[in-house]
C-alpha positions in Angstrom: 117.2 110.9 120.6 114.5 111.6 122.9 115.5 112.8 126.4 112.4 110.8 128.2 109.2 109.0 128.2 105.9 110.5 127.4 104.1 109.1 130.8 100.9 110.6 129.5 101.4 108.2 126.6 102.9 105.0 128.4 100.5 103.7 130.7 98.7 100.9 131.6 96.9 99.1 134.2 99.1 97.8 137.5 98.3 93.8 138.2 101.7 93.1 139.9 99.5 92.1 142.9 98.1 89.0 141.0 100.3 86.0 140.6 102.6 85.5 137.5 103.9 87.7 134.6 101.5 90.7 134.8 104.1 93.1 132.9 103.0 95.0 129.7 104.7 97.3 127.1 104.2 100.1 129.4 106.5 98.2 132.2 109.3 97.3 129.7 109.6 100.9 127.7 112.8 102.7 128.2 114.1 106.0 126.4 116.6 105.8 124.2 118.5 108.5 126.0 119.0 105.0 128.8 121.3 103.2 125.5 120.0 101.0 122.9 121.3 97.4 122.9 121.8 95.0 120.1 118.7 93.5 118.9 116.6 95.8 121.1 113.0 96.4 119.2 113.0 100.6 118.9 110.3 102.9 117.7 110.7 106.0 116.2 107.6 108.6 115.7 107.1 110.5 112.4 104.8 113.0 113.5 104.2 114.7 109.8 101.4 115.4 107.7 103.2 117.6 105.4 103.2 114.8 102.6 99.6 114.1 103.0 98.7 117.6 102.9 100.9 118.2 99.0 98.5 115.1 97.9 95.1 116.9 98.9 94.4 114.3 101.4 93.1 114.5 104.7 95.3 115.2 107.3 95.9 114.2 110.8 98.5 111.2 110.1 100.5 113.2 112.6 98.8 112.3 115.6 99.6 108.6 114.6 102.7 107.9 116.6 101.2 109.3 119.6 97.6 107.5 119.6 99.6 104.1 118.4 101.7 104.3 121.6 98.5 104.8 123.7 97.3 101.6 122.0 100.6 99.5 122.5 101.3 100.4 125.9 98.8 98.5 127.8 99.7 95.2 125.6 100.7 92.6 127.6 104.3 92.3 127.0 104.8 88.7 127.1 108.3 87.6 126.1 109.7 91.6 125.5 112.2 92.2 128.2 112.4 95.8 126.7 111.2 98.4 124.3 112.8 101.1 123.2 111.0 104.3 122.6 113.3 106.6 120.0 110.9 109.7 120.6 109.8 111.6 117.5 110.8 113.7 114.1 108.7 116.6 113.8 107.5 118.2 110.7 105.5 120.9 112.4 106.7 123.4 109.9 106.1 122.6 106.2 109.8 121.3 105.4 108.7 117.8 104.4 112.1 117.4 103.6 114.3 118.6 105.9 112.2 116.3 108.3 112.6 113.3 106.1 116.4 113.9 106.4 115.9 114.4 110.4 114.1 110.6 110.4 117.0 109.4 108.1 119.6 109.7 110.7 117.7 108.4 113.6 117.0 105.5 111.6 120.4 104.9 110.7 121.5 105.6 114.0 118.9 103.2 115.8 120.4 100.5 112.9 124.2 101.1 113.9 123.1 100.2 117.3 122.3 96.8 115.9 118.7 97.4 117.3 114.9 96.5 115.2 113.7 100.1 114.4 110.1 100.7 113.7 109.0 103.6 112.2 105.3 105.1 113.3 104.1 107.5 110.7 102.7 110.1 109.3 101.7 110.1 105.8 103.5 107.5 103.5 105.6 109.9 103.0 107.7 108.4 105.8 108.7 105.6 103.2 111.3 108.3 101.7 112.6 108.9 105.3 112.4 105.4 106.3 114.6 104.0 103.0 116.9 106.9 103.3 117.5 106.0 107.0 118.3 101.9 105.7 120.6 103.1 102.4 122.7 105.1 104.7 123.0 102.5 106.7 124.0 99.7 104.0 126.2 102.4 102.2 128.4 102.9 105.1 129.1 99.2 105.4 129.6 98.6 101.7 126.4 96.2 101.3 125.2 96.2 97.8 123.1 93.5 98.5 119.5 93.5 96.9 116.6 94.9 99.1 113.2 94.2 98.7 110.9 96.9 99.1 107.4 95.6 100.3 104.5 98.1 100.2 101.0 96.7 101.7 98.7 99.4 100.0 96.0 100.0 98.8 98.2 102.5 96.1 101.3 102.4 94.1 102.3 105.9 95.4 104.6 106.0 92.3 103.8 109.6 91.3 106.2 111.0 89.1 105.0 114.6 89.7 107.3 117.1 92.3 107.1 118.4 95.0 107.5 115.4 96.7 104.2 114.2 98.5 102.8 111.1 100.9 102.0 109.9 96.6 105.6 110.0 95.7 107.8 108.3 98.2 108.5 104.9 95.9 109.0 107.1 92.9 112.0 108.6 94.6 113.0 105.4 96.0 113.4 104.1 92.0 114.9 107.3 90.9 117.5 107.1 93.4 118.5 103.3 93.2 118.8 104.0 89.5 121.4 106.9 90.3 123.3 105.3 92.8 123.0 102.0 90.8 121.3 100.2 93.6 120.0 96.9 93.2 116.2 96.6 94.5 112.6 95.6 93.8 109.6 97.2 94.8 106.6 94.8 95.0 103.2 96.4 95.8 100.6 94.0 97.7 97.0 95.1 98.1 96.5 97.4 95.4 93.2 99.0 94.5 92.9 99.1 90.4 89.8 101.5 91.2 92.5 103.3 93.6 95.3 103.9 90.9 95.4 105.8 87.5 96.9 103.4 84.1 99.7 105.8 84.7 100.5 104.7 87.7 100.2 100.8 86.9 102.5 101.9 83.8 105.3 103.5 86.1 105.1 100.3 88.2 105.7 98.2 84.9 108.4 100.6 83.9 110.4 99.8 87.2 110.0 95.6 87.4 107.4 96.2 90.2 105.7 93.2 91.1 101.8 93.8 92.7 99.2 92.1 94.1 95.7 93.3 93.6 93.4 93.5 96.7 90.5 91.0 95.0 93.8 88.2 94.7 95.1 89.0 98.6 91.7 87.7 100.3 91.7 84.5 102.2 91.5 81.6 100.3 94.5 82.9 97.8 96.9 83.0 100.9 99.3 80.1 100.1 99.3 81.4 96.9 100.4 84.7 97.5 102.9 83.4 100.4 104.7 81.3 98.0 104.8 84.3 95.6 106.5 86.4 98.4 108.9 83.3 99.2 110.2 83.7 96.0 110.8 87.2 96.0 112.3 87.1 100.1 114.2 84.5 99.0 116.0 86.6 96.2 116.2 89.7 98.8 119.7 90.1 100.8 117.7 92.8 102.8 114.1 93.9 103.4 112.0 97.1 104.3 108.7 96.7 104.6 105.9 99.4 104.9 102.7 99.0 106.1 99.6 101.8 104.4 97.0 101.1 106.8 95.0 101.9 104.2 95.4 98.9 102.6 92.7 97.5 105.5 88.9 97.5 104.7 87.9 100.7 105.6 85.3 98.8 108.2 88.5 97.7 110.2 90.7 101.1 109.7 88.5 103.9 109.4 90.7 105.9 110.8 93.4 106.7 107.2 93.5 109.3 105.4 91.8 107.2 102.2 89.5 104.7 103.3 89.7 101.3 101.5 86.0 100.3 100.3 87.5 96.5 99.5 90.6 96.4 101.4 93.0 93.6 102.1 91.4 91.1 105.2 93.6 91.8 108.6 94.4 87.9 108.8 96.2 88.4 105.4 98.2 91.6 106.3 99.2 89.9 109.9 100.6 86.4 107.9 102.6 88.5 105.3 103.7 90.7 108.1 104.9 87.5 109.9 106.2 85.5 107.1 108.8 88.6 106.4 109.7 88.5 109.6 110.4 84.8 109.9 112.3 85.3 106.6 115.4 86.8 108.7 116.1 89.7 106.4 114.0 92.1 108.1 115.6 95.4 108.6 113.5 97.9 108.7 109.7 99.0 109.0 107.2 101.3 109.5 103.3 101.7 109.7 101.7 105.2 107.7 98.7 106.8 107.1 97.2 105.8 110.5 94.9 109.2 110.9 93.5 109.3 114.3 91.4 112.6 113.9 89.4 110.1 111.9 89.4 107.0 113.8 86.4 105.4 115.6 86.5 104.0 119.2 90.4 103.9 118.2 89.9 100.7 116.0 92.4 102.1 113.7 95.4 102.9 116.5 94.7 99.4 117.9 95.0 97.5 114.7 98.2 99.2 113.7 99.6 98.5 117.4 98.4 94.6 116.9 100.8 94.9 113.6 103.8 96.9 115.8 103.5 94.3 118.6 104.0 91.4 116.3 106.6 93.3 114.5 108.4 94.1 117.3 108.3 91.2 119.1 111.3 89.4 119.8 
């Protein structure tokens, strides 16, 4: 766990002088060196472009978690008494998976404390790390309960090809529930059919994926697709969900490391976001593919700290 804060990275304006609660997230944030509490929101940095990098994208998703804090800290922190800040994994060195193990244990460990870990990515290759970090976590209290796997993206990332890549991460998800005999279901919401190979729409078929495409996640088919997601939250004993900023128009998040010419309106992503939060089964999630070396006037950092702040909120 980290040893301390990153004050370059936590700071904010000072109104304590002004009447009322002036505090935000930059007040409240405590290392997780300081103990993690039951039910304490957490994040957890995956500083990585290693993934990204093996699928000839563009890199800089590793500057993510820091540029996301920046954004979060001066948030007003409203009803968050505290917020945990789990420091970083590293993959500074090529070892994608060595590093995915690295954020498996802190995940598991941050879940043990009975705390709401949030994982700020890197590539989408994080989603290996993340689940890893959640089986191990089930696994050592015998649950075999279902989990839900919800993807908002703009791609399947179900490649089947090796080594593993920011393309690959629910691929290996499937291959290991079907080893270990793991009840799950991945569902895919956002997804670009100009973004995605027939292969790819095959290899979802071939697992009982259920998707959404981006044309039927606009506005006016919200109920629609909330009910759809009631049905499968309600079969779910536990859910991850993973956010691709991608999955954004690329005129909201230009700052990825594949642009979304369509993209999925923010007002959908934040009501999906919130209605699997409200569903109580929430264990885990993270936000990849944020790529600050791309950004504009931060846009991208900001709306991916909007999405952590409702997240984390208690």
């Amino acid at each position: 766990m980290s040893a301390g804060l990153d004050r370059t990275v936590w700071r904010a304006r000072d109104d304590s002088g002004e009447r009322g609660d002036t505090r935000r997230l930059a007040h409240v944030v405590a290392a997780a060196s300081q103990g993690i509490a039951p039910a304490d929101p957490a994040l957890i940095g995956f500083a990585c472009d290693a993934g990204v990098a093996r699928n000839q994208g563009r890199t800089g998703a590793a500057q993510a978690p820091a540029a996301i804090r920046r954004a979060l800290a001066g948030l007003p922190a409203h009803r968050y008494e505290r917020l945990v800040d789990a420091g970083d994994v590293v993959c500074d060195d090529g070892d994608l998976e060595a590093a995915q193990d690295r954020l498996a244990a802190r995940v598991a460990e941050v879940l043990a404390a009975g705390a709401r870990p949030l994982v700020l990515g890197g590539g989408h290759e994080v989603a290996w790390g993340s689940f890893q970090g959640l089986r191990r976590w089930l696994d050592r209290r015998g649950d075999r309960q279902p989990v839900l796997v919800l993807n908002l993206d703009a791609h399947f990332d179900l490649r089947t090809g090796r080594p593993a890549s920011s393309g690959t991460p629910f691929d290996q998800i499937a291959e290991h529930c079907a080893a270990h005999g793991h009840a799950w279901q991945y569902a895919c919401y956002g997804v670009s059919r100009l973004g995605n190979t027939a292969a790819l729409y095959a290899r979802a078929a071939e697992i009982g994926a259920a998707w959404v495409e981006d044309r039927d996640l606009q506005e006016r088919f919200l109920d629609a697709r909330l009910a759809d997601l009631d049905r499968l939250l309600a079969a779910a004993g536990h859910v991850y969900l993973t956010v691709d900023i991608d999955v954004l128009p690329a005129a909201v998040a230009p700052g990825v490391s594949a642009p979304a010419a369509y993209g999925v309106p923010l007002p959908v992503v934040e009501e999906i976001v919130l209605r699997v939060k409200q569903s109580g089964k929430l264990r885990l999630a993270d936000l990849a593919e944020c790529n600050p070396a791309f950004d504009i006037d931060q846009r991208t950092a900001r709306v991916a700290a909007r999405l952590a702040w409702q997240l984390l909120s208690p």
